[in-house]
N, C-alpha and C positions, 0 to 999 in steps of 0.2 A: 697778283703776286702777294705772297703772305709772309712777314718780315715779322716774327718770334724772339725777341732777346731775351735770356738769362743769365742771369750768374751765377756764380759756382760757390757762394755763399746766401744763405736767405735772408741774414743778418748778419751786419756790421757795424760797430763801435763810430758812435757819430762822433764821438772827442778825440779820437786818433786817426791817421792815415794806414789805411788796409791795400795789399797788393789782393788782387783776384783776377779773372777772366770772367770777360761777359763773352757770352755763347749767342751769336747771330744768327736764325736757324730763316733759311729762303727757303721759300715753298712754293715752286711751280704749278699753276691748274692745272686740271685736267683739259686736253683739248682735243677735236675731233683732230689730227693733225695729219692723218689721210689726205681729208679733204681740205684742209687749210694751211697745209704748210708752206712755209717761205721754198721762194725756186733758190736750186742750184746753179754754183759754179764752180764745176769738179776739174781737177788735171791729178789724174795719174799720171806718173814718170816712172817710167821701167827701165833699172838696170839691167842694161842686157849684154852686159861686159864679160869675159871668157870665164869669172868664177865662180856665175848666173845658172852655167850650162845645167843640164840636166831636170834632179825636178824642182828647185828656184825655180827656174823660168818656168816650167809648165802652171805648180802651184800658181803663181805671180798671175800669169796669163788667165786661169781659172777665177781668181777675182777680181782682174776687171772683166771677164765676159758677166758675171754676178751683179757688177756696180752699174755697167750698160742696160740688163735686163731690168733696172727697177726704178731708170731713171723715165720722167715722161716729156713731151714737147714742151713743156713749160723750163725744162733743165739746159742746162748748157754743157758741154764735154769737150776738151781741149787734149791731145795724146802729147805726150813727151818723152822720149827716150833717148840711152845715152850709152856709149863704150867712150873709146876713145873722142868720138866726135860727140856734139850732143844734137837729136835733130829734133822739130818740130813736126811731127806725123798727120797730127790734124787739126788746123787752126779751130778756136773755139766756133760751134755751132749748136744750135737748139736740137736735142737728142728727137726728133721727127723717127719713122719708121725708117725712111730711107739711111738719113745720117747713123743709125740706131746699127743698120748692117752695114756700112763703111767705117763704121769705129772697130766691131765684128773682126773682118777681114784684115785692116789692119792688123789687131791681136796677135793674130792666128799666125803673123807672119814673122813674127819677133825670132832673132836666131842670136844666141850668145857669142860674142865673138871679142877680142883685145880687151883694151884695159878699160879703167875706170873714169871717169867726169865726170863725180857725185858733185863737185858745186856748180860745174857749169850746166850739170842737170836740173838742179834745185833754183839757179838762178836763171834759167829758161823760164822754168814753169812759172816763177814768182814775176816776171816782165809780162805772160801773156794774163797770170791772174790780175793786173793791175792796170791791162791795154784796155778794158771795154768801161765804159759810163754803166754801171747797173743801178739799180733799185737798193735803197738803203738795205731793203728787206733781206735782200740776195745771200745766202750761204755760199762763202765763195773758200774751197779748201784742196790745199794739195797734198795728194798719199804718192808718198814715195816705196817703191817694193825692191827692196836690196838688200845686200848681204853688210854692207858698209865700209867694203875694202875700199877706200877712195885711194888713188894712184897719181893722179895729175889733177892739175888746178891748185885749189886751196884745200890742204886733207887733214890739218890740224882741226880738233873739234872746237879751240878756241875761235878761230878763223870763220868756222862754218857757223857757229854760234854769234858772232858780229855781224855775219851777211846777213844772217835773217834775223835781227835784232834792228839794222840798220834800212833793209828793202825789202821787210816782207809787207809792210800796208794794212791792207784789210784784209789780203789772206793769212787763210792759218793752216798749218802741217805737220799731216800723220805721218809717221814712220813705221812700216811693217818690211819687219826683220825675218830671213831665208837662209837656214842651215844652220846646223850647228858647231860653226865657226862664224855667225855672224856677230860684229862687235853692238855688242846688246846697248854698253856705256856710252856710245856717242848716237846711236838713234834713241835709245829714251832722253839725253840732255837734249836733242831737234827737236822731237814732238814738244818737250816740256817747253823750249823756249817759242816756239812756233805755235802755243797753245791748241797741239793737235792729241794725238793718240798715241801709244807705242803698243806694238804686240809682235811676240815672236812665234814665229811661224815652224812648225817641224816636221808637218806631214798635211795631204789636202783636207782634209778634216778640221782640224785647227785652222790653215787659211781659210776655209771658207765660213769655222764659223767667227773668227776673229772681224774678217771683213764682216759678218752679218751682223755683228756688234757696230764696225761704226758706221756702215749704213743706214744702221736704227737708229745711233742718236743725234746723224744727217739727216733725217725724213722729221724725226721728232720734235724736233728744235721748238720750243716754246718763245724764247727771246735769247740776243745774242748784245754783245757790246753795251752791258749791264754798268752802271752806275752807283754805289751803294755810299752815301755821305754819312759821316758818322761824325758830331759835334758835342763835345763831351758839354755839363754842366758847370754853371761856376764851383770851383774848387775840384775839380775832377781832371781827371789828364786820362788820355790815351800813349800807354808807352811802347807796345806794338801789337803789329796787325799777324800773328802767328800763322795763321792758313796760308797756303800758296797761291796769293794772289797778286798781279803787280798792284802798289798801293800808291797814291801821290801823298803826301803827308805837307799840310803847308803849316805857315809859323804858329796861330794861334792856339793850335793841336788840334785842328782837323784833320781824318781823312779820308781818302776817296777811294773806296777800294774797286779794281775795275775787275768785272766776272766778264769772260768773253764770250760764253754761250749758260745755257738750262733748259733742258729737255722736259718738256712734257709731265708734269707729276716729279721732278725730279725736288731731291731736297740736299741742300747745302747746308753746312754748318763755316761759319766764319769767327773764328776765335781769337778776341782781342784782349790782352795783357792791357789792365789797367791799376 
């Protein structure tokens, strides 16, 4: 990993105090990540509530038959779905050939029907991402495919933004949005606090290649649950951490900024107000 800081002056007055930003640039290697990448632990949750009907759920259905097709026996898959009740379709298992066409079949069987339990969907999947001991290594994420009418449960986005602030763990959650009534502003604030993905979806084209976006940078994953301490010099302060990142900041002006994944060759910039 390659850690680049600049500032955004080349020169400054050593007899007075100057405001600037230094520019933290992370830079992922290159990595075969084919063959090396960390396993997964995926749960898709399909809304398949009565406003799903039509081609929501078809699109929906076509990327996870996509996310099935490219995971290997080293992977784990957990199904979740939800109208008015919320059920658990397939306890997690290592994506083998056979499990590989019972996740398949399940799919294929999804039928839209009644209302909505976007949280007790969201908080299905987040119990079973949390039920198994895995390897520190483990990509463990949940994509949600909904339109984001939630109707029962908890449907304020403040609400839904607490649940996964307070029990999401080590998982983390995409939101891909279906039709063009889908509420865009409360799935990209989940994915953002869920440190997952947002993408809206309008035709199968777009969902599939939306999904081949974040399958890619699920397979690619260079390091995850990233650390970056930042300790200013005597006379120097850090007054804040501008990028979107959650930050601890403790008394002496340290602080800790936490990256939760970085792909493969990817590059970060992290910009600090000092």
């Amino acid at each position: 990993m390659l850690l680049n800081p600049r500032f955004t002056f080349e020169k400054v007055r050593f007899d007075q105090e100057t405001d600037l930003h230094l520019v933290l640039n992370v830079t992922a290697p290159k990595s075969d990540w084919q063959a090396n990448r960390p396993p997964l632990f995926l749960i898709p949750v399909l809304d398949r509530s009565g406003s799903m009907s039509g081609p929501k759920l078809e699109y929906s259905k076509r990327s996870m038959d996509k996310l099935v097709d490219h995971l290997t026996a080293d992977d784990t898959l957990g199904l979740v779905s939800f109208s008015t009740e919320v059920t658990t379709d397939l306890l997690p298992k290592k994506m083998t050939a056979e499990a590989k066409a019972e996740a398949k079949k399940i799919i294929s069987q999804y039928k839209a029907t009644a209302n909505t339990f976007f949280s007790g969907g969201m908080m299905r999947a987040i119990e079973l991402a949390n039920s198994l001991d895995l390897p520190d290594s483990t990509i463990v994420r949940i994509i949600m495919f909904t339109d984001g009418h939630a109707t029962h449960g908890v449907t304020a986005q403040e609400g839904l933004l607490e649940l996964i602030e307070k029990q999401a763990g080590r998982a983390t959650l995409s939101m891909f949005g279906y039709g063009t009534d889908v509420n865009q502003e409360l799935l990209d604030s989940l994915a953002l606090k869920g440190k997952g993905n947002y993408a809206f979806v309008k035709d199968p084209d777009s969902a599939l290649g939306a999904f081949g976006k974040e399958l890619g940078g699920l397979l690619s994953t260079y390091a995850q649950e990233l650390i970056i301490e930042l300790t200013p010099h005597t006379g120097h302060q850090l007054l804040e951490v501008i990028s979107d990142f959650d930050v601890e900041e403790v008394v002496t002006g340290e602080a800790r900024i936490k990256v939760p994944h970085i792909l493969s060759e990817e590059i970060l910039d992290i910009v600090v107000h000092m």
